[in-house]
ROTIVEX-59315 format. One record per residue (C-alpha): x negated, y, z negated; residue number from 1. Coordinates in nm, 4 decimals, decimal comma. Layout:
<nodes>
+----------+----------+----------+-----+
|        X |        Y |        Z |   i |
+----------+----------+----------+-----+
|        X |        Y |        Z | NUM |
...
+----------+----------+----------+-----+
</nodes>
This chain:
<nodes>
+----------+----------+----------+-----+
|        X |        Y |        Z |   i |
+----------+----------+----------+-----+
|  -5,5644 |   0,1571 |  -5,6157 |   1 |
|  -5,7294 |  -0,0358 |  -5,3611 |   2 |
|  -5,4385 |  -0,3223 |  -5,3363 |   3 |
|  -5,2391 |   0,0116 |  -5,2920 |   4 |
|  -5,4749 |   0,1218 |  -5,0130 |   5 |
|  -5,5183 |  -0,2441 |  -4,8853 |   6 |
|  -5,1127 |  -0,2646 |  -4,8580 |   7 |
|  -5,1017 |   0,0683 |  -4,6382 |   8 |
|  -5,1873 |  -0,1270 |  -4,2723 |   9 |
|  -4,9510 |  -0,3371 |  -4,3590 |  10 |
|  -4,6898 |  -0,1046 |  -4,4162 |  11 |
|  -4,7588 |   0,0799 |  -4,0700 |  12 |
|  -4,8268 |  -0,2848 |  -3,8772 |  13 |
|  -4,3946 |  -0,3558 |  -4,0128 |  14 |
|  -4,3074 |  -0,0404 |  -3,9350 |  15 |
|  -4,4623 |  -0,0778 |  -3,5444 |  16 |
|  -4,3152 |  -0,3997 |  -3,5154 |  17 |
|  -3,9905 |  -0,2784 |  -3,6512 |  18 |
|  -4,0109 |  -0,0049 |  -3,4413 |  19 |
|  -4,0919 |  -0,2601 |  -3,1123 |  20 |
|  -3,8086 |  -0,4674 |  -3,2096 |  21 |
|  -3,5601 |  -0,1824 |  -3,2438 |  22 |
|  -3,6778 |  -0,0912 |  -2,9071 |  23 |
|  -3,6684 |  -0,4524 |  -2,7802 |  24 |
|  -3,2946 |  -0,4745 |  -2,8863 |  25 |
|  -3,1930 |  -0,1271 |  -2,7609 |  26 |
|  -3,3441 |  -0,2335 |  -2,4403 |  27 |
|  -3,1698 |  -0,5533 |  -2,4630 |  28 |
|  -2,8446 |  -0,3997 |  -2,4887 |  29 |
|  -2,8822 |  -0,1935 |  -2,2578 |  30 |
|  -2,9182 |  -0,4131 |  -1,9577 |  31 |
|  -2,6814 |  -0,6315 |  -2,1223 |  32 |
|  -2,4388 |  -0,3333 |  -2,1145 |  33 |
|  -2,5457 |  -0,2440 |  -1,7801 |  34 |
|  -2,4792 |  -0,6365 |  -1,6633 |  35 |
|  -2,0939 |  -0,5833 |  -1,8099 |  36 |
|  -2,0780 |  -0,2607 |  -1,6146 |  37 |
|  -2,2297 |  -0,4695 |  -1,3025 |  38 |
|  -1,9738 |  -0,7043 |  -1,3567 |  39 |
|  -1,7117 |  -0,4831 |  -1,3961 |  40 |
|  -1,7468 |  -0,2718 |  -1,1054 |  41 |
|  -1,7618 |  -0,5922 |  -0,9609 |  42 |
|  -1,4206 |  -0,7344 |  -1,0221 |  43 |
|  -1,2476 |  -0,4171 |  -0,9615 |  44 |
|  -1,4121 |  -0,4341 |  -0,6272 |  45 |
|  -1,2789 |  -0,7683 |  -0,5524 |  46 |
|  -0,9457 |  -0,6737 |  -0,6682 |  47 |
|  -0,9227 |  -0,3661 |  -0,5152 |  48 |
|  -1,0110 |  -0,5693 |  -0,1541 |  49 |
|  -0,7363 |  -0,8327 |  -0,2638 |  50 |
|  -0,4694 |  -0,5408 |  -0,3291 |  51 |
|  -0,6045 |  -0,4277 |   0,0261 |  52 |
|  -0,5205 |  -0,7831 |   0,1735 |  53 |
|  -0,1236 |  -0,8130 |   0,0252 |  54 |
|  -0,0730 |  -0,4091 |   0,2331 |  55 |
|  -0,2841 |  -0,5473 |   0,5600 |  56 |
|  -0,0436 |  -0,8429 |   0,5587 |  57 |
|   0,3184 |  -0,6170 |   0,4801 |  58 |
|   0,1652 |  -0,4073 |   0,7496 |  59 |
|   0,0673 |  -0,6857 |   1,0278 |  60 |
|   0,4451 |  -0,7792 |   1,0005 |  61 |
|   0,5888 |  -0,3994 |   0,9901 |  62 |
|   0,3616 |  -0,4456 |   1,3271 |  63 |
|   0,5408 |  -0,7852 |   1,4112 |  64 |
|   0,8725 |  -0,6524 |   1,3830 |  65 |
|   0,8279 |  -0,4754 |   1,6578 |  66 |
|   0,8045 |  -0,7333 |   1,8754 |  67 |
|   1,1579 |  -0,8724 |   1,8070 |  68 |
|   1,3340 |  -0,8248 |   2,1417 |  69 |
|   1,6491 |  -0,7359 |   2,0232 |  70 |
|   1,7399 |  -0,4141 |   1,9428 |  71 |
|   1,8078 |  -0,2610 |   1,6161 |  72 |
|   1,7431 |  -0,6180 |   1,5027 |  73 |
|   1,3778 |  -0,4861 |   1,5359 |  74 |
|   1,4334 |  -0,1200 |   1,3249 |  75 |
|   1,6481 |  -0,3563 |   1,0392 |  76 |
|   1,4135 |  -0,6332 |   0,9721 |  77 |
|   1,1029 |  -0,3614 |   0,9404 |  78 |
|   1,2929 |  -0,1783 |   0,6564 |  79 |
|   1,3558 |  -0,4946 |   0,5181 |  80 |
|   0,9546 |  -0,5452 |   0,5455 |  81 |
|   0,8917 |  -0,1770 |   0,4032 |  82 |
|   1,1425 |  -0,2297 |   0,0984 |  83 |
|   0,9313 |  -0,5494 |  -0,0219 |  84 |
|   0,6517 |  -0,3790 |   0,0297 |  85 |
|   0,7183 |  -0,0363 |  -0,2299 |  86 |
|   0,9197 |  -0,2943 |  -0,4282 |  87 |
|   0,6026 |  -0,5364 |  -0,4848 |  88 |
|   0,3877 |  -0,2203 |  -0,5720 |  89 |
|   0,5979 |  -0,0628 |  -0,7903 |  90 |
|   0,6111 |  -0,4017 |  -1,0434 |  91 |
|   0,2771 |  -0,4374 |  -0,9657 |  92 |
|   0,2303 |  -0,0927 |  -1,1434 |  93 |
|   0,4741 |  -0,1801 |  -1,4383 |  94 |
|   0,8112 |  -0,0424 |  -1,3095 |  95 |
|   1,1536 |  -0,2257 |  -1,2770 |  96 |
|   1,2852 |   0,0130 |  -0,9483 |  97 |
|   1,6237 |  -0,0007 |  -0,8717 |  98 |
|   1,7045 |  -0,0155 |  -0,4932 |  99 |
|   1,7788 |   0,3697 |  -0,4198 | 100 |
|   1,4223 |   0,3832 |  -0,5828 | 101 |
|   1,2855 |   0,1468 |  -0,3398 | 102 |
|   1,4612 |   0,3513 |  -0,0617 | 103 |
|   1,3276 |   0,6949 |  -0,1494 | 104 |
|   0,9356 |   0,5721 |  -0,1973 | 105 |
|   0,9659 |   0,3866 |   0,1384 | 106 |
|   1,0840 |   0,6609 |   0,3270 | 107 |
|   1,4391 |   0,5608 |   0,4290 | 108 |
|   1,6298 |   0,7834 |   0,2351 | 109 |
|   1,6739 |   1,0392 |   0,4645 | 110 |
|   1,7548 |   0,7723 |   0,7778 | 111 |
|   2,0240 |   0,5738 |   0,5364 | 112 |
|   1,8649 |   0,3266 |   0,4369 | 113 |
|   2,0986 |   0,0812 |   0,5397 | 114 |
|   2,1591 |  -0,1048 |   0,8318 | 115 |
|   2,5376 |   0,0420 |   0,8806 | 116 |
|   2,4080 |   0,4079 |   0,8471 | 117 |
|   2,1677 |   0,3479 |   1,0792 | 118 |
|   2,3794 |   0,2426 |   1,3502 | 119 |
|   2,6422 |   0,4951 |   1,2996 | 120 |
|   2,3640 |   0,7663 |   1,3397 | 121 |
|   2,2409 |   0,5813 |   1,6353 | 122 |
|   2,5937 |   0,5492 |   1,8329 | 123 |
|   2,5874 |   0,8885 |   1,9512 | 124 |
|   2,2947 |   0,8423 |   2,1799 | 125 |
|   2,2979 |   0,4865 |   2,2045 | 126 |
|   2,2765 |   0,3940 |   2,5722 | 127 |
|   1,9586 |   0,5984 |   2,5676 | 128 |
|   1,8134 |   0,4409 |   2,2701 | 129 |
|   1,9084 |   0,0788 |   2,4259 | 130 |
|   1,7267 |   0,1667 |   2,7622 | 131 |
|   1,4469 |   0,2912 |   2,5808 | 132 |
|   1,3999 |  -0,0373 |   2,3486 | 133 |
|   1,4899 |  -0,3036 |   2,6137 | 134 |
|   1,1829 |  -0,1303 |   2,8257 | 135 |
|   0,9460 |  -0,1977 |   2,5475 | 136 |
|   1,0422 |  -0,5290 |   2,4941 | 137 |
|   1,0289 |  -0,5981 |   2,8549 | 138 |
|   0,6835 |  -0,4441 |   2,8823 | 139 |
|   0,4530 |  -0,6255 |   2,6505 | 140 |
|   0,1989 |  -0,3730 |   2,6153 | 141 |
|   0,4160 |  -0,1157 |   2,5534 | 142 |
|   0,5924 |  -0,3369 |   2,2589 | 143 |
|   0,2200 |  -0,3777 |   2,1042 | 144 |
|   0,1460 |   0,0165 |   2,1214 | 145 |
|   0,4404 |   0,0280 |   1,9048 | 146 |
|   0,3532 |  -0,2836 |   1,6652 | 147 |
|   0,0175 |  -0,0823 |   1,6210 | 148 |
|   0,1868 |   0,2427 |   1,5630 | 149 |
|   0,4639 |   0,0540 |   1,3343 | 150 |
|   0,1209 |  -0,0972 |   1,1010 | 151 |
|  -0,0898 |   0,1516 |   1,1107 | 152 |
|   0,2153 |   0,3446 |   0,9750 | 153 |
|   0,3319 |   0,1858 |   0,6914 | 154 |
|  -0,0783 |   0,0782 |   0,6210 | 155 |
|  -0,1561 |   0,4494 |   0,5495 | 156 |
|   0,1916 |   0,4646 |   0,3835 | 157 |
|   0,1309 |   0,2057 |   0,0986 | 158 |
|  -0,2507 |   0,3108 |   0,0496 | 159 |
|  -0,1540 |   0,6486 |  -0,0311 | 160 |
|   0,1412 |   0,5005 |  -0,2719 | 161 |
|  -0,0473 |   0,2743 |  -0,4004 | 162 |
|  -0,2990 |   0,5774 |  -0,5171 | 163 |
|  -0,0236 |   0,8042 |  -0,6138 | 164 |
|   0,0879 |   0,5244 |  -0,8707 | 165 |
|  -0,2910 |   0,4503 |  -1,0195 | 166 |
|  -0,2848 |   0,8342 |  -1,0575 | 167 |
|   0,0488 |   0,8245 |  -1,2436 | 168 |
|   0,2753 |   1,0438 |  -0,9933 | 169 |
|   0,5473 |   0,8748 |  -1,0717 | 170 |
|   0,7196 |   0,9518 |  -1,3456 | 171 |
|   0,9724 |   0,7914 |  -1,5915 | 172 |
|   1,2915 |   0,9480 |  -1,7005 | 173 |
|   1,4008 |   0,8294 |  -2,1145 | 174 |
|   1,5109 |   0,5516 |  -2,0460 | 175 |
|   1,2238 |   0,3779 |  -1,8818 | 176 |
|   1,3825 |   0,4371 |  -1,4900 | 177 |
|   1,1769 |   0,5785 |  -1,2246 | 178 |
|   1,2002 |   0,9375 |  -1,2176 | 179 |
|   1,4088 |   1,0054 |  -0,8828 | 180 |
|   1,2127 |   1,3703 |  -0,8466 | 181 |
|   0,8892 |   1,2558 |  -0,8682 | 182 |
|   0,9405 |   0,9763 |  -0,6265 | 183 |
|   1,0644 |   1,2241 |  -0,3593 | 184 |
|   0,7732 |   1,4318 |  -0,4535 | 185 |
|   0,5268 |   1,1393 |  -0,4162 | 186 |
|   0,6637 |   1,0581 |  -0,1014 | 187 |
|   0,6545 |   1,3873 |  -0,0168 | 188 |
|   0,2794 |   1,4290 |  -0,0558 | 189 |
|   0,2302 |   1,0910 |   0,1037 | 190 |
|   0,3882 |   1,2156 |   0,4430 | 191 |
|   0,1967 |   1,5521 |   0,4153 | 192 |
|  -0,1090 |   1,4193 |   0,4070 | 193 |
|  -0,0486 |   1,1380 |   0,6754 | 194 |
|   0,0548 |   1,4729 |   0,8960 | 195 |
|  -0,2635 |   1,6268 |   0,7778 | 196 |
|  -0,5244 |   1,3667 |   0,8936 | 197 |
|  -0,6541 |   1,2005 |   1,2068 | 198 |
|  -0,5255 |   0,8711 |   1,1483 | 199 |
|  -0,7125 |   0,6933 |   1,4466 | 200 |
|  -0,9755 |   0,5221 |   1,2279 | 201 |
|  -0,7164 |   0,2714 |   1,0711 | 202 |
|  -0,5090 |   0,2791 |   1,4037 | 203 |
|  -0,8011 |   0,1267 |   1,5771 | 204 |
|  -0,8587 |  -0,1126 |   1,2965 | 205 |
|  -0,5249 |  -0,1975 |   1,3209 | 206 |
|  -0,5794 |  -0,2779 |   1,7226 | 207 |
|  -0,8146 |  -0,4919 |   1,6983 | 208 |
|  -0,6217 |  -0,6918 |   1,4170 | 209 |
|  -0,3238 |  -0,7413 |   1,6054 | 210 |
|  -0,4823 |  -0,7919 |   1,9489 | 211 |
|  -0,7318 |  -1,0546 |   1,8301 | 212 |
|  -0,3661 |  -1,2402 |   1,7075 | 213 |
|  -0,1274 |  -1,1598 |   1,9554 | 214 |
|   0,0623 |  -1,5088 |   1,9856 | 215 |
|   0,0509 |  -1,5338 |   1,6015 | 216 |
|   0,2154 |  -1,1778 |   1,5475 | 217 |
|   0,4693 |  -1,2592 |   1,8043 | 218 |
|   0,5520 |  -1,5825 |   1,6436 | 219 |
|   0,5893 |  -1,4104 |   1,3085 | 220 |
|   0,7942 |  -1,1644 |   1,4640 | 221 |
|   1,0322 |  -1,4098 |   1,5810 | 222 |
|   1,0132 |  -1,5457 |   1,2832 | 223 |
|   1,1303 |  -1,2790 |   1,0752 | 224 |
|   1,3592 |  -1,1911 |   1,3316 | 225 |
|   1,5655 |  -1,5120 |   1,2576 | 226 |
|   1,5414 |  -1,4167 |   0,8983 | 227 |
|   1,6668 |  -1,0440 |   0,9307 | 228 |
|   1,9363 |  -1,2027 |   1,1518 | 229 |
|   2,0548 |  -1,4436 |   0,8609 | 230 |
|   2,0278 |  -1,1795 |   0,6518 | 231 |
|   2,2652 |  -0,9221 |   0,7786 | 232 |
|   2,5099 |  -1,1764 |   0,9080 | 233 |
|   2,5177 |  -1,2526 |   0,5301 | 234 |
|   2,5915 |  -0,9119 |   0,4491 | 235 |
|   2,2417 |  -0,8174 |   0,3352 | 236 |
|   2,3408 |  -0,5000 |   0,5525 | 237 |
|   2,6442 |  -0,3841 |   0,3176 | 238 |
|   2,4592 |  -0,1889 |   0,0523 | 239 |
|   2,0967 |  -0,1317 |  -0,0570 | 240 |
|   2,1405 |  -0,3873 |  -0,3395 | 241 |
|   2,2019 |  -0,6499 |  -0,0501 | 242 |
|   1,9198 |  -0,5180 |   0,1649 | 243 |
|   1,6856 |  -0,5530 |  -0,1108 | 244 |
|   1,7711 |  -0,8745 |  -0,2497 | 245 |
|   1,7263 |  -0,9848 |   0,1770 | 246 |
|   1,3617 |  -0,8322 |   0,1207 | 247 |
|   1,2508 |  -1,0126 |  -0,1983 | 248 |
|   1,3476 |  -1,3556 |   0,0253 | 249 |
|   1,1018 |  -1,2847 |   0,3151 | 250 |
|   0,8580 |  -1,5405 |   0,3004 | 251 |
|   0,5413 |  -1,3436 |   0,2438 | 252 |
|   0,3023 |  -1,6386 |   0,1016 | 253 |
|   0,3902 |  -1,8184 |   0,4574 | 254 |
|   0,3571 |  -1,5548 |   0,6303 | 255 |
|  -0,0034 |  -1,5338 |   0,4706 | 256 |
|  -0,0737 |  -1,8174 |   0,5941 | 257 |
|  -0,0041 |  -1,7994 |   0,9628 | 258 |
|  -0,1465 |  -1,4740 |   1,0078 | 259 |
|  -0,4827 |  -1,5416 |   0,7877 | 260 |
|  -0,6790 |  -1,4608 |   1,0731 | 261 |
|  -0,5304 |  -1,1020 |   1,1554 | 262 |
|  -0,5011 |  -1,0426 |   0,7832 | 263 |
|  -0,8920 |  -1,0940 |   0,7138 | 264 |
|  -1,0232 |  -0,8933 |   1,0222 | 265 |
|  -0,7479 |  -0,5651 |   0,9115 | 266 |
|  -0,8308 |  -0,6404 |   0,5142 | 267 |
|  -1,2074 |  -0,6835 |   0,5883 | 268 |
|  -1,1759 |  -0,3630 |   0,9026 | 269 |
|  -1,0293 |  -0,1228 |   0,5990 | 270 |
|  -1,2871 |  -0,2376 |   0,3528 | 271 |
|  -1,5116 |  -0,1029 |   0,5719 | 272 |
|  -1,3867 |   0,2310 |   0,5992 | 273 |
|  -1,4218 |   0,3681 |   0,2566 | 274 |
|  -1,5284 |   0,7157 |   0,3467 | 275 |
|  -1,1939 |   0,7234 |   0,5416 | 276 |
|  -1,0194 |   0,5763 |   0,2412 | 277 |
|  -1,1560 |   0,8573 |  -0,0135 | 278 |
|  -1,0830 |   1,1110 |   0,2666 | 279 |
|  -0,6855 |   1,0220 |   0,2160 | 280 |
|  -0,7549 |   1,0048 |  -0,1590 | 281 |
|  -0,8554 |   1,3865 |  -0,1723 | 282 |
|  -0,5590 |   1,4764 |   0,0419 | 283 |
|  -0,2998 |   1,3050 |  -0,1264 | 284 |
|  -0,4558 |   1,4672 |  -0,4660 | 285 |
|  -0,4325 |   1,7765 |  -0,3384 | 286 |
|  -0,1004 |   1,7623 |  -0,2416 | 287 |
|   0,0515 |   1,6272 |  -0,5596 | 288 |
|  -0,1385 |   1,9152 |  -0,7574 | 289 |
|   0,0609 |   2,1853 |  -0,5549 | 290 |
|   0,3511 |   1,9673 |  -0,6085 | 291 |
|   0,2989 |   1,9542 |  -0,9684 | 292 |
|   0,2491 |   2,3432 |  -0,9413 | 293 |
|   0,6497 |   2,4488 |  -0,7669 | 294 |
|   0,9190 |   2,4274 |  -0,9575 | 295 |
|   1,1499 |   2,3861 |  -0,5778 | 296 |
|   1,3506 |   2,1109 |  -0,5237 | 297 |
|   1,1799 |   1,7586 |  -0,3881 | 298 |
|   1,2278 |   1,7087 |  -0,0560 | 299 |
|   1,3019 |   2,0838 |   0,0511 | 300 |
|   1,0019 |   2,1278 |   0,2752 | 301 |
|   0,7913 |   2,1073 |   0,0127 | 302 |
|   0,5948 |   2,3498 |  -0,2095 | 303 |
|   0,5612 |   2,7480 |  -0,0916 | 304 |
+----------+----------+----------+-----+
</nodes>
């Protein structure tokens, strides 16, 4: 009896220090799962800022086009910008898009698409148009109003996209192929809310970008204005199929390179602005759920 009784303390001393390891290792594991979370969080932070970086650059040279002083040389080389720039997100989000695909997403469906359907639409009022272009290009500052307008547009454009496609708003039809209704939905709700919002936050971002690099977004410009030039003397301009192959040849990594310095200040400018960002995040979620909610035709106005 009394080795029984002497053997009790040191029953209850193991169970305490089982107990205080047990709570040692939970702790432990804890903070070790809270350093994975940490680290985590951290590199979808760092590669959500580098997915911000590859649509500040497409946008800096949407901008750049712009500033090509020839016109409808200027309109043709920025769809060629825009279609690399839906084409690279949609692979980057596992889809294989064909080039009317490309066309609906980046909003040139409904002007053609094309550089051919373009100009016929354009011949009616032509002289007007012409006057109207060769005054911007004459008129510097008026020709970087619209390279600020032009990136700041297609900026808001392929955040909201980009979104849309982590939410999985685009659908896939049987055989793997983008679903050609929900695209024109997506890009419906992408255009809504871009009407819906005061877009001057980015715009001004997009300013100071540009403006701190004005010779180096001019040079680009001319740059891709020799390209778009090759391009459609080629034939890139005969079908979408052309057009996009022209737009998976722009030189984007170069382009990288000369306009590092206007990239980081936009990339690093939209960063900032995360309030902003989650603003157009709520707005482009509420539009796809009344989207999701109509059973009317994409593209006719909308939902009721």
């Amino acid at each position: 009896m009394a080795d029984e009784r002497d053997r009790v303390p040191d029953i209850e001393t193991a169970e305490r220090e089982e107990a205080a390891g047990g709570g040692e290792a939970a702790a432990g594991q804890a903070a070790a799962d809270q350093a994975a979370a940490g680290q985590a969080a951290a590199e979808q932070a760092a590669a959500d800022q580098a997915g911000l970086r590859d649509l500040s650059l497409v946008s800096i040279l949407a901008g750049a086009c712009e500033l090509i002083p020839v016109p409808l040389l200027d309109d043709w080389a920025e769809s060629l910008v825009r279609r690399r720039a839906v084409a690279d997100l949609l692979r980057g989000h596992g889809f294989d898009p064909t080039p009317g695909d490309v066309e609906v997403l980046a909003g040139l469906e409904r002007s053609g698409g094309c550089l051919q359907r373009a100009v016929a639409g354009a011949l009616v009022k032509l002289p007007l148009y012409l006057v109207k272009k060769l005054v911007r290009k004459v008129v510097f500052v008026l020709a970087i109003h619209e390279a600020v307008e032009a990136a700041s547009a297609l900026l808001h454009e392929t955040y909201l996209l980009r979104h849309g496609l982590r939410l999985g708003a685009l659908s896939r039809t049987a055989e793997g192929r983008v679903d050609r209704d929900s695209a024109r939905w997506l890009r419906w709700a992408v255009e809504a809310t871009i009407a819906g919002t005061d877009t001057r936050p980015l715009h001004r971002a997009v300013r100071g970008a540009l403006g701190g690099s004005r010779s180096a977004v001019a040079a680009a410009g001319a740059r891709l204005g020799r390209q778009a030039s090759a391009a459609r003397e080629a034939g890139a301009a005969a079908s979408e199929a052309a057009a996009e192959r022209a737009a998976d040849e722009l030189p984007l990594e170069r382009e990288e390179r000369e306009l590092a310095g206007a990239v980081d200040r936009l990339n690093e400018a939209v960063w900032l602005q995360a309030p902003y960002r989650a603003a157009l995040e709520r707005r482009l979620e509420g539009h796809l759920a009344a989207a999701s909610q109509t059973s009317a035709t994409p593209g006719a106005g909308g939902p009721p």
